[in-house]
N, C-alpha and C positions, 0 to 999 in steps of 0.2 A: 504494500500500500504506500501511498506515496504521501507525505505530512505537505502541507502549506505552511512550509516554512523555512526563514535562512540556516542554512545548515551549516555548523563550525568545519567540513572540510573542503570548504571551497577554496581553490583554485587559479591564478590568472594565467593566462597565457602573453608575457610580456613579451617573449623574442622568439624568433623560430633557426634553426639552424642545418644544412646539410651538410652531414660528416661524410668525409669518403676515407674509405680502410686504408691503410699500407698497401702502396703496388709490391706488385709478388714475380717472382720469376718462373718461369717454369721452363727445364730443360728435357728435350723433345731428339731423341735418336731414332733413326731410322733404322733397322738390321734385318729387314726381309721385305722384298716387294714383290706383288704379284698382282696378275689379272685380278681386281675386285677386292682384291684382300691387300693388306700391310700386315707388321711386326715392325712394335716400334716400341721405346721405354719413355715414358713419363715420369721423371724426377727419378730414374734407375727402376721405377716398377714396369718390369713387361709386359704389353698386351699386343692381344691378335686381335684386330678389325677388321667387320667386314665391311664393303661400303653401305651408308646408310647407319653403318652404328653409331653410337653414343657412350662415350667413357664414362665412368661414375664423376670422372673433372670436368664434362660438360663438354669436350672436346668429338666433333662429328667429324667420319671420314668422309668426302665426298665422291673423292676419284683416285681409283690407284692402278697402277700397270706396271711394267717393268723397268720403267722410268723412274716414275714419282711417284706419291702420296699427297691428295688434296686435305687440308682438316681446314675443316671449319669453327675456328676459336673466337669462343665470345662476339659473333657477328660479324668476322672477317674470316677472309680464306689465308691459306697460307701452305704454298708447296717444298716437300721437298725430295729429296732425293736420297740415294743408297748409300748410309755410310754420314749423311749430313746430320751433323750436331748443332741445336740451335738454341742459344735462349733465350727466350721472348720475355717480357714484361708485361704486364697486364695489370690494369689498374680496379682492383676490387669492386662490387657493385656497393654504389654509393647507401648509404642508409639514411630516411627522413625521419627527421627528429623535431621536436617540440620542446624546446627549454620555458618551464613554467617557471614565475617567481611570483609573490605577493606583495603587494604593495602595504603603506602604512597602515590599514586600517583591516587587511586581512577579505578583502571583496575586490574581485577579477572579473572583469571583462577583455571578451575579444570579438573582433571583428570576424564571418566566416559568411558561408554560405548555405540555403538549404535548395535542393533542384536548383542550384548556379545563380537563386537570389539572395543577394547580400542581407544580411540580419547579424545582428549581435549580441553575443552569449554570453550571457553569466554561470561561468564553469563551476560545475556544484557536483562534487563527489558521493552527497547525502543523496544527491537525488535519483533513483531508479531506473528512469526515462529520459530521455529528452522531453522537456515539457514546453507548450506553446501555448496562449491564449486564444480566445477566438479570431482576435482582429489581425493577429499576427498569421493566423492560418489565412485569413482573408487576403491579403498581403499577400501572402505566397500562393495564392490560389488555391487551396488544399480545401477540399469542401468534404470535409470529416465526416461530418452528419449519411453523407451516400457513400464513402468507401470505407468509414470507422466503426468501428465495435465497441459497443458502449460500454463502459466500466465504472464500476464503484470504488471511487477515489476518496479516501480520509483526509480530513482536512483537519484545522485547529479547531473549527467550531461543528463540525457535521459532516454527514457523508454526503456527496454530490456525484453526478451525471459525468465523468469525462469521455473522451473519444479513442480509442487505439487505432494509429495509423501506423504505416510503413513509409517511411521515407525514401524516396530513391539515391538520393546522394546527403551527407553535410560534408562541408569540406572545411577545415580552421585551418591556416597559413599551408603548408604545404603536405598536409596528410588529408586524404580523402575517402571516406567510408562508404558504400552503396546497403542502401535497405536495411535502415538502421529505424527503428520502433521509437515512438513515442506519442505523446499521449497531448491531447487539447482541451483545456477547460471550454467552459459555455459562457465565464466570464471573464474581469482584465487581469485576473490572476495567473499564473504568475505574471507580474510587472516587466520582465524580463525573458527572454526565451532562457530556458535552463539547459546547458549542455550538460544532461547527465551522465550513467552508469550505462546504459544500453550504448551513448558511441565510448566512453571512457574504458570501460574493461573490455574494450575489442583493441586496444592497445599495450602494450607492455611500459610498465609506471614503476620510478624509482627516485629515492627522495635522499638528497645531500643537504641537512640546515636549512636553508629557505626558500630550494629551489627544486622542481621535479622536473625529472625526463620522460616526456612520451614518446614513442614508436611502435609502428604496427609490429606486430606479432610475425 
């Protein structure tokens, strides 16, 4: 059940940031070629491809014969030959990240999106759902009442009528969630769209003093 009210673990989303790993080396010998087929080592491990395979390192053979070997790494091609030792560089897939921090008074907003229209959230961890008002569903076009399922929502003073929809997208600075649940009152309550626990724990969250890291899972 979800309470109407500020809940002490909210949240801000002050800055957003995109980390990228350590580039990595990988050394790539060739020691057998054949019509269709390779024998080649990866970092000194040997395998047999055939074409059209896929390493466990993500590495595809595309064409091989008595000549060469085609692999396909990370989105480019690259040939080589019998005997040829190479070591490439590759730069890790980048990871998006969300650096939260609080401001003085302990209440966070941020700026995001819901279906690609701009709204802005007060990040609330107490909160269940992502929660919206009616006039804020209006706003976003979302006409609850025909595609929402009604639900018996707890409040501070009584129980009331809200709506359960599906969202097709929210998007906050650089991470973006599809068909994520949340729930519409019938009136201006919540004050605020609440970016709850329905997009929050479909993220991985970790907290250093006064500041949290989100990224997707």
């Amino acid at each position: 059940m979800i309470k109407d009210r500020r809940l002490l673990g909210i949240l801000c989303l002050a800055a957003t940031l995109t980390l990228s790993l350590p580039v990595k080396a990988e050394d790539i010998v060739i020691i057998g070629l054949f019509t269709g087929k390779a024998v080649l080592t990866i970092n000194g491990e040997r395998r047999v491809m055939a074409v059209g395979d896929t390493s466990p390192d993500g590495y595809t053979l595309v064409k091989a014969d008595s000549n060469e070997a085609t692999l396909k790494i990370n989105g480019k091609t690259y040939a080589f030959t019998l005997g040829s030792q190479t070591s490439l560089k590759f730069a890790a897939p980048a990871e998006t990240v969300l650096r939260l921090k609080a401001d003085g008074q302990g209440m966070y907003t941020q700026s995001g999106t819901i279906n690609n229209t701009p709204i802005d959230f007060l990040v609330d961890t107490g909160a269940t759902f992502v929660a919206l008002n009616r006039n804020q569903a209006g706003r976003l076009g979302i006409d609850y009442k025909r595609v929402g399922k009604p639900v018996q929502v707890s409040t501070a003073s009584r129980v009331e009528t809200n709506y359960m929809v599906t969202l097709a997208s929210i998007k906050v600075g650089p991470i973006e969630l599809r068909d994520v649940q949340a729930v519409i009152s019938e009136n201006e309550f919540p004050t605020e769209a609440l970016l709850g626990n329905s997009f929050l724990n479909r993220l991985e969250m970790s907290r250093s003093t006064d500041t949290v890291t989100l990224k997707k899972k």
